[in-house]
C-alpha positions as CSV (number, residue, x, y, z in Angstrom):
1,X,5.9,-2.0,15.3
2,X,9.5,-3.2,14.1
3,X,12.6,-3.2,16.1
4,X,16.2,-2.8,15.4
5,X,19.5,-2.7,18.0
6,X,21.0,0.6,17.3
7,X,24.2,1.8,20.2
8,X,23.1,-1.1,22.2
9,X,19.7,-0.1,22.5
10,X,16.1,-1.2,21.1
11,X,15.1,1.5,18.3
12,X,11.2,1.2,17.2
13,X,10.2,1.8,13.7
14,X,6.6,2.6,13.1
15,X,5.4,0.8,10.0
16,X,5.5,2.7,6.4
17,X,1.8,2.3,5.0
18,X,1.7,0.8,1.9
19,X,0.4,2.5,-1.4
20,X,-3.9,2.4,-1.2
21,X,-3.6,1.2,-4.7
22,X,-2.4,-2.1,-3.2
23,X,-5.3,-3.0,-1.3
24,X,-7.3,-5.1,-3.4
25,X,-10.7,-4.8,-5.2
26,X,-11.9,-7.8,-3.0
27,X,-11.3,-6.2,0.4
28,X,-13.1,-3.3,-1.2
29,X,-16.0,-4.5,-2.2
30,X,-16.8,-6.1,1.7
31,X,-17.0,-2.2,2.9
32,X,-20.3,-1.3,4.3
33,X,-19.2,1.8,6.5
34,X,-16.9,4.5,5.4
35,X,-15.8,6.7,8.6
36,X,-13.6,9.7,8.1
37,X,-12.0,12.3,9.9
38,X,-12.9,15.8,8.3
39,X,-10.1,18.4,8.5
40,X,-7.2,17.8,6.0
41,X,-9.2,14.7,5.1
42,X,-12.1,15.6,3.2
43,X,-11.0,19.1,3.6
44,X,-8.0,20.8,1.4
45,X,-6.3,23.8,2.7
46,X,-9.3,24.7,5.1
47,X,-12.0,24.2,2.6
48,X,-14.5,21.2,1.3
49,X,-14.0,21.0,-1.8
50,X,-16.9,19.3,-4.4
51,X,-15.1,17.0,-5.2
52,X,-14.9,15.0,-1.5
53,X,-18.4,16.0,-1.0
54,X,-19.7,14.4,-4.1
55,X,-17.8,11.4,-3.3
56,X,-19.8,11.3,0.3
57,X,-22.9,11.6,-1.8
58,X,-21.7,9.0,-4.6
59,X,-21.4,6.6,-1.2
60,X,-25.0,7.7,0.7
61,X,-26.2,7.0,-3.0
62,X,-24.8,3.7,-3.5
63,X,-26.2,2.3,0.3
64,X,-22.7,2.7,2.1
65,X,-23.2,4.6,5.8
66,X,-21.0,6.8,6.0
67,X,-19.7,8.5,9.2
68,X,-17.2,11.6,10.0
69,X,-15.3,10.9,13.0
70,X,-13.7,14.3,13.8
71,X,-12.5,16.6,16.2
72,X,-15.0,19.6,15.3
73,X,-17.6,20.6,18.1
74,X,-21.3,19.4,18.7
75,X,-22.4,23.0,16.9
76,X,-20.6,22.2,13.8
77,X,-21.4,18.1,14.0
78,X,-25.5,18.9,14.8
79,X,-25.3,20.7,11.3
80,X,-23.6,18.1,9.4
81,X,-25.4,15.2,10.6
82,X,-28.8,17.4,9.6
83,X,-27.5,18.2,6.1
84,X,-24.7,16.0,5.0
85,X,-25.1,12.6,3.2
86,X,-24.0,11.1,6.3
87,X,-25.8,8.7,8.7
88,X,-24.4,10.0,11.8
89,X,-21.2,12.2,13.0
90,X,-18.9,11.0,16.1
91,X,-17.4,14.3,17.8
92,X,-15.4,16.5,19.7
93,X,-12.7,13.3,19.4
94,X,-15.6,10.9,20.9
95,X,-17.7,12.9,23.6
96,X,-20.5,11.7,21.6
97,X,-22.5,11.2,18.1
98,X,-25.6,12.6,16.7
99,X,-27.2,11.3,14.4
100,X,-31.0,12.1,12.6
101,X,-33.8,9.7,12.8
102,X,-36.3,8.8,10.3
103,X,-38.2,11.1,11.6
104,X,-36.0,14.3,11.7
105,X,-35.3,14.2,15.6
106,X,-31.6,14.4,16.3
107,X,-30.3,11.8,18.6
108,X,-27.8,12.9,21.3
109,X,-25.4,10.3,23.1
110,X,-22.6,11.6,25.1
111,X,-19.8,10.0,26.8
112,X,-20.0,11.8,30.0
113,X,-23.7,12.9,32.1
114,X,-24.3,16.8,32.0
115,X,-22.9,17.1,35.1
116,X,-19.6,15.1,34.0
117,X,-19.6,18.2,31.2
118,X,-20.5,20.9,33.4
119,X,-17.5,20.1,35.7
120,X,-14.9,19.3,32.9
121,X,-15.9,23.0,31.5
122,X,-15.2,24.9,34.2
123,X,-12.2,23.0,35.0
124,X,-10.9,23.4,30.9
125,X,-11.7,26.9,31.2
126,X,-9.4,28.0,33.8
127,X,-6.7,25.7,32.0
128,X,-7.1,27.7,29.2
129,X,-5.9,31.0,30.9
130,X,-2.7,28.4,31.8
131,X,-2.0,27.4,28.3
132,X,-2.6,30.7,27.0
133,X,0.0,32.8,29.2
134,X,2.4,30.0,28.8
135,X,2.6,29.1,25.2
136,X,3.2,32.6,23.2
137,X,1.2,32.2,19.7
138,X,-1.4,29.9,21.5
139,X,-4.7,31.0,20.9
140,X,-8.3,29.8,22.0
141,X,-9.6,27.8,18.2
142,X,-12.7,30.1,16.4
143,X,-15.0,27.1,17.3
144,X,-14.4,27.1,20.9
145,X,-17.7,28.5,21.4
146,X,-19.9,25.3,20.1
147,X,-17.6,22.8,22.1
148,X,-19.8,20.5,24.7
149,X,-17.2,18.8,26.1
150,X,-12.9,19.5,25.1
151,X,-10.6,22.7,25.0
152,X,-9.4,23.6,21.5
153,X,-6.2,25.4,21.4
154,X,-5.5,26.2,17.7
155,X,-1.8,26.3,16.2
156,X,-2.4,26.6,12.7
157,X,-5.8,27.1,11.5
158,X,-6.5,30.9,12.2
159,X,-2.8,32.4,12.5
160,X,0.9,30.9,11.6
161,X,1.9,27.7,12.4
162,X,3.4,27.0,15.9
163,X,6.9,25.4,16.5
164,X,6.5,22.2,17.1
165,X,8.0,22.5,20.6
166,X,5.5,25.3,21.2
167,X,3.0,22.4,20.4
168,X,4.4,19.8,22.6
169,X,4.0,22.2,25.4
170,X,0.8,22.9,25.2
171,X,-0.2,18.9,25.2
172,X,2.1,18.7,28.3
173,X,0.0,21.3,29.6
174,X,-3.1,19.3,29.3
175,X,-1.2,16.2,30.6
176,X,0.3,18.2,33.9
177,X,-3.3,19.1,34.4
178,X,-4.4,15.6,34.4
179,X,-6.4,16.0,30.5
180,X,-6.3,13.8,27.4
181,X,-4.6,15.6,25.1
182,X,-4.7,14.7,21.1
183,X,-2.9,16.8,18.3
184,X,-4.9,17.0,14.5
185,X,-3.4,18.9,12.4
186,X,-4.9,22.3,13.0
187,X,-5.4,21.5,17.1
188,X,-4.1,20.7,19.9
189,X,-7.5,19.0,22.2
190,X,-8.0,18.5,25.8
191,X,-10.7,16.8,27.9
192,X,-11.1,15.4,31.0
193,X,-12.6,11.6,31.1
194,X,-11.8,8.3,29.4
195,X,-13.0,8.2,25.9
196,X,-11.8,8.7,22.3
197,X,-12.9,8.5,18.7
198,X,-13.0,4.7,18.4
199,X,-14.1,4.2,22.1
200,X,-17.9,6.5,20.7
201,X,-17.0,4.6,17.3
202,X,-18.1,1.3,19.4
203,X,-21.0,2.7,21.1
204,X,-22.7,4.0,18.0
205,X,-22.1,0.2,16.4
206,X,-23.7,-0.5,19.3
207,X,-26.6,1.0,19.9
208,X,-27.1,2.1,16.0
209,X,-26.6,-0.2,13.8
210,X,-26.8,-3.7,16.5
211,X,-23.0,-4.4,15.4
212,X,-20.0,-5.2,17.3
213,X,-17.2,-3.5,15.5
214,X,-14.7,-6.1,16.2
215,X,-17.0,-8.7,14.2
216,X,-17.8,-6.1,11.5
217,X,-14.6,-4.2,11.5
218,X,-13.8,-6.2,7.9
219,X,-16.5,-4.1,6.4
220,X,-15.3,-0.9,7.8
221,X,-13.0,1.9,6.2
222,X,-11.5,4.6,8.2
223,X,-9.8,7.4,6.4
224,X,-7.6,10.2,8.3
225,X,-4.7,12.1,8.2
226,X,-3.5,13.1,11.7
227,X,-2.3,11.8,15.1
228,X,-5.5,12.2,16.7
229,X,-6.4,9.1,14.3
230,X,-4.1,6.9,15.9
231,X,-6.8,4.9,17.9
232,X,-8.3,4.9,14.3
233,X,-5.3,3.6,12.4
234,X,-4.4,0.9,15.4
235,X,-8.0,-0.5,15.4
236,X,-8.7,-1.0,11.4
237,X,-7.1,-3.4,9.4
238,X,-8.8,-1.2,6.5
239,X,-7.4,2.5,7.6
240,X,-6.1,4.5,5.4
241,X,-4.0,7.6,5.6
242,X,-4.3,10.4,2.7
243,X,-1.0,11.8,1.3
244,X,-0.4,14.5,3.7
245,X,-0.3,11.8,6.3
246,X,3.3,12.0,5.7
247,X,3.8,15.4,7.6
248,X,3.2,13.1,10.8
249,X,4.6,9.9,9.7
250,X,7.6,10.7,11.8
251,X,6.2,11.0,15.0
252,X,3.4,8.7,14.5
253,X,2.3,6.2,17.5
254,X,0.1,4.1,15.1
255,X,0.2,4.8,11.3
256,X,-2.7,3.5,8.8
257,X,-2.4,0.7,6.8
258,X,-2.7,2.2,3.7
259,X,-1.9,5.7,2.3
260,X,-3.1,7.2,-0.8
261,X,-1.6,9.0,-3.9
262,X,-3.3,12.5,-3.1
263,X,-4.0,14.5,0.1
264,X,-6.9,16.3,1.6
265,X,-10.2,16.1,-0.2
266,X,-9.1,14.2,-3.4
267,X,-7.6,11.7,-1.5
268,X,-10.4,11.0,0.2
269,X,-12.4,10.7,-3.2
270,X,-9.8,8.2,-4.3
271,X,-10.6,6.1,-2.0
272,X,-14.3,6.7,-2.5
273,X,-14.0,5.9,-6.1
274,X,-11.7,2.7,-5.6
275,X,-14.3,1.2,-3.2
276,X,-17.8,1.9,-5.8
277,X,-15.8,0.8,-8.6
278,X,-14.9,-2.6,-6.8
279,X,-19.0,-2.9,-5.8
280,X,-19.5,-2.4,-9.4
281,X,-17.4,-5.3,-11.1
């Protein structure tokens, strides 16, 4: 962070991230593990587009594991980590990964027992009602129904965009009712516990790969494009924002490092193609 006096008080600027196509072929070359977000990050205007998947499968091909590390619920992440080119998907903003073995079995590992998910249910479902009759526009998210362990309220996916004071009240909503609330660009999700995407990001270093991601963080990319990334950004020296990053910049509590030239899917394959052209020379 950067601060500045301004009317006799202390103003703090949140870094700008500078251009991708600054951050050197070396520092490229080093990455081992590329771990994205999925919506407005390898998607572009709701849909995946070939391009960003080809560039997942351009990576799987070339030996780099690659992770998403999204928001989506355990019914859409079971799917993608059975037929993706991905090693393994952390979800529902870290409540858990899955991951297939070698064998086809699908590991589960959640941040809370059953019971810890049973309870924070029933609790999220009657705070549902509350957000719902006090946010007009608010509506439940389509995917609501394969969520383990958060509350999706959707303000832009499936109907127009809320204001975004209509969006600040539904995270103080979570907040009033003592919930983590995170904002993506399409959601606003709540839970109850203490975890988030890098916390799970640690425990499947952990107990998948026998890495501790502060020592191998230097051979680690994260790309994203939201403020739910911000525990994302903050952690990784190597994080990278795509384009439409911008839309948040202003409000943004940690920024990435880096940001590249195009949003959405093709940013995300810029990045893909900067880091196996550096492997190659």
């Amino acid at each position: 962070m950067v601060g500045e006096m301004s009317a006799g008080r202390q103003v703090t600027r949140v870094p700008i991230p500078r251009p991708f196509s600054e951050i050197g072929a070396e520092r490229l070359a080093a990455i081992d593990f590329v771990l994205t977000d999925i919506d407005d990050t390898l998607t572009t205007d709701g849909r995946l587009p070939a391009r960003a998947y080809e560039a997942l499968e351009r990576l799987d091909q070339a030996g780099i594991t690659v992770v998403p590390v999204t928001g989506r619920p355990a019914g859409w992440c079971d799917l993608i980590a059975r037929l993706w080119p991905v090693d393994a998907v952390v979800g529902e903003n870290g409540a858990f990964y899955f991951a297939c073995s070698s064998r086809g079995g699908m590991v589960r590992e959640f941040a809370q027992s059953a019971e810890e998910r049973r309870e924070g249910r029933h609790r999220l479902d009657g705070l549902a009602d509350t957000i719902l009759a006090s946010v007009p526009g608010a509506r439940l998210s389509a995917d609501q129904t394969f969520r383990e362990a958060d509350l999706a309220i959707d303000f832009a996916e499936d109907g127009p965009r809320l204001h975004d004071m209509a969006i600040a009240r539904i995270v103080t909503c979570f907040e009033e009712a003592g919930a983590v609330a995170k904002v993506s660009s399409i959601h606003v999700n709540g839970w109850f516990g203490h975890y988030d995407k890098l916390a799970m990001t640690r425990r499947l270093f952990s107990k998948r790969y026998g890495l501790d991601l502060d020592s191998a963080s230097g051979g680690v990319i994260f790309v994203g494009d939201s403020p739910n990334d911000a525990p994302m950004f903050g952690f990784f020296e190597n994080s990278v924002g795509v384009a439409n990053f911008a839309d948040f910049q202003d409000g943004a509590i940690a920024p990435p490092k880096w940001i590249t030239c195009r949003p959405g899917g093709a940013g995300f394959a810029e990045v893909a193609d900067a880091i196996l052209q550096a492997r190659e020379d």
